[in-house]
C-alpha positions, -999 to 999 in steps of 0.1 A, spaced: -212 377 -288 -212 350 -310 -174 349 -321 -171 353 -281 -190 316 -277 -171 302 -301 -138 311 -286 -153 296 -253 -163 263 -272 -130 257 -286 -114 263 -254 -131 236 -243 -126 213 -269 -87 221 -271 -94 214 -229 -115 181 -237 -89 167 -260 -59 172 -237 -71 153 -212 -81 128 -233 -43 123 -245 -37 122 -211 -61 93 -200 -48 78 -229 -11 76 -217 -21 69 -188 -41 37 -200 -10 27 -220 14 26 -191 -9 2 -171 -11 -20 -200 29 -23 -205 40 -57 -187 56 -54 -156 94 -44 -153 95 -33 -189 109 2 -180 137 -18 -161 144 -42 -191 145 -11 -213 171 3 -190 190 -22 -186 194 -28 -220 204 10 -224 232 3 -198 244 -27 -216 244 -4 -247 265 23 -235 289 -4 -220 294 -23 -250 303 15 -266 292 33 -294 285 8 -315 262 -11 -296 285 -42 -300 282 -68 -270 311 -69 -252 325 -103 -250 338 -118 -218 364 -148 -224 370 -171 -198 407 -181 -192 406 -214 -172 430 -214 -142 469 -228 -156 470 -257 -128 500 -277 -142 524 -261 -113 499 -274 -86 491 -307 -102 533 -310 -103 536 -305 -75 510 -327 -59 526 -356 -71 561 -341 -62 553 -341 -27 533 -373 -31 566 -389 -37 583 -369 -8 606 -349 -34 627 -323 -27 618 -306 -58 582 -305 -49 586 -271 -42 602 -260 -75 572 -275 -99 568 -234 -105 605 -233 -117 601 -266 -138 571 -253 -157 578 -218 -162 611 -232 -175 594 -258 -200 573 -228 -212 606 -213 -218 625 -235 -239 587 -246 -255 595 -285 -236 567 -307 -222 561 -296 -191 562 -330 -176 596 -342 -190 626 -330 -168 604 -342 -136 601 -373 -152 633 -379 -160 636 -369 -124 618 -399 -118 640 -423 -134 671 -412 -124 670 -408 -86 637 -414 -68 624 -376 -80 657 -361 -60 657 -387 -32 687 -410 -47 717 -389 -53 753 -376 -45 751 -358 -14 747 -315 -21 751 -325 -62 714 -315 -64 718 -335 -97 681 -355 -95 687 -363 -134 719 -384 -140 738 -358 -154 769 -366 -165 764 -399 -149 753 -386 -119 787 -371 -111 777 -338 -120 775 -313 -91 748 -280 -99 750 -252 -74 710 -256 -62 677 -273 -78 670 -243 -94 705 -247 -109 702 -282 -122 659 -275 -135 674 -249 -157 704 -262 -171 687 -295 -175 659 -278 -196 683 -256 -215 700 -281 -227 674 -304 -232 658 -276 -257 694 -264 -271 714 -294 -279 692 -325 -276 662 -312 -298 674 -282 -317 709 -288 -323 706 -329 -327 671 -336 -337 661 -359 -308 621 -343 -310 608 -377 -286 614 -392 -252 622 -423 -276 648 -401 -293 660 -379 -265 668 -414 -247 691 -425 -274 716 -403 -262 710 -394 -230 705 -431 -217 726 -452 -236 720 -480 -245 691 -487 -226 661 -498 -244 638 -488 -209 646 -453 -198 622 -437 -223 589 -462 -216 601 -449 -179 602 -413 -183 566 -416 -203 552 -436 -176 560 -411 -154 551 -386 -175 511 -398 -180 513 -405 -142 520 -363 -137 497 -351 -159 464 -377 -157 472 -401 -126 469 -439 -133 452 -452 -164 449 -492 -175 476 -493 -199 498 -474 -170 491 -505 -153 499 -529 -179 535 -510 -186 545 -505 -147 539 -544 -145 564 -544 -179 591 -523 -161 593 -548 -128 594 -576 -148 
């Protein structure tokens, strides 16, 4: 009888402490700040994305390439006829590692941006004094920038406008402050000394 209480007690007690765990638990949730569950998962999910290791995955932001679309603009601000090959021009700069700006430049100088030249030539850069005849603008972008790369820099060393001008614009002491003028008028649109050196150049 009396190992028979006993039993009885501790089935109580072992009763008695469960749901005291229980209460417990359920104390401790209602204590945990708000949306801690969901930081927890999300911060599981973030885990499992990042991989095995736990490392963060890191997003790099490539800003947008807008020298086409800048070339472009000012192409067509000018009414050129190459306004739609600024693609062709850059792509081909990238190419032969020039300044994306120069053979529009020299463009420029040479005949209006395409607008001054020997009717069907499609030579808007003087080549071969002018008397040159390529057989489209696509033609005469990537000969010009070929050649630019290939015999002007590489073969003779002419790594500048200033230098390039020697012997493509002989003798003139103008053409390269020209083609840079142009050039700084592509890529950032007027500044003062701009200004100051157009002024120079009517003079």
């Amino acid at each position: 009888m009396v190992g028979e209480t006993h039993q009885n007690f501790m089935k109580h007690v072992s009763l008695f402490v469960q749901i005291a765990i229980v209460v417990a638990l359920a104390m401790l949730v209602a204590l945990l700040p708000t949306g801690a569950f969901a930081r927890e998962t999300s911060a599981s999910a973030s885990a499992n994305e990042a991989g095995a290791s736990g490392t963060p995955i890191v997003r790099v932001f490539t800003p947008k390439d807008t020298r086409a679309d800048k070339l472009a603009d000012y192409l067509t601000m000018h009414n050129s006829p190459l306004a739609p090959y600024a693609g062709r021009m850059v792509q081909k700069a990238d190419e032969y590692n020039l300044d994306w700006r120069l053979v529009a430049a020299i463009s420029g100088v040479e005949s209006t941006f395409g607008k001054n030249l020997p009717a069907a030539s499609y030579n808007a850069y003087g080549w071969n004094g002018g008397n040159f005849y390529f057989k489209n603008w696509e033609d005469g972008i990537d000969t010009v920038s070929k050649t630019l790369r290939e015999n002007y820099i590489d073969r003779l060393g002419a790594d500048s406008v200033h230098e390039i001008a020697r012997i493509y614009c002989p003798p003139s002491k103008t053409w390269a402050f020209k083609v840079l003028y142009f050039m700084n008028k592509i890529a950032d649109g007027p500044k003062a000394q701009d200004a100051t050196l157009a002024l120079k150049l009517t003079i």
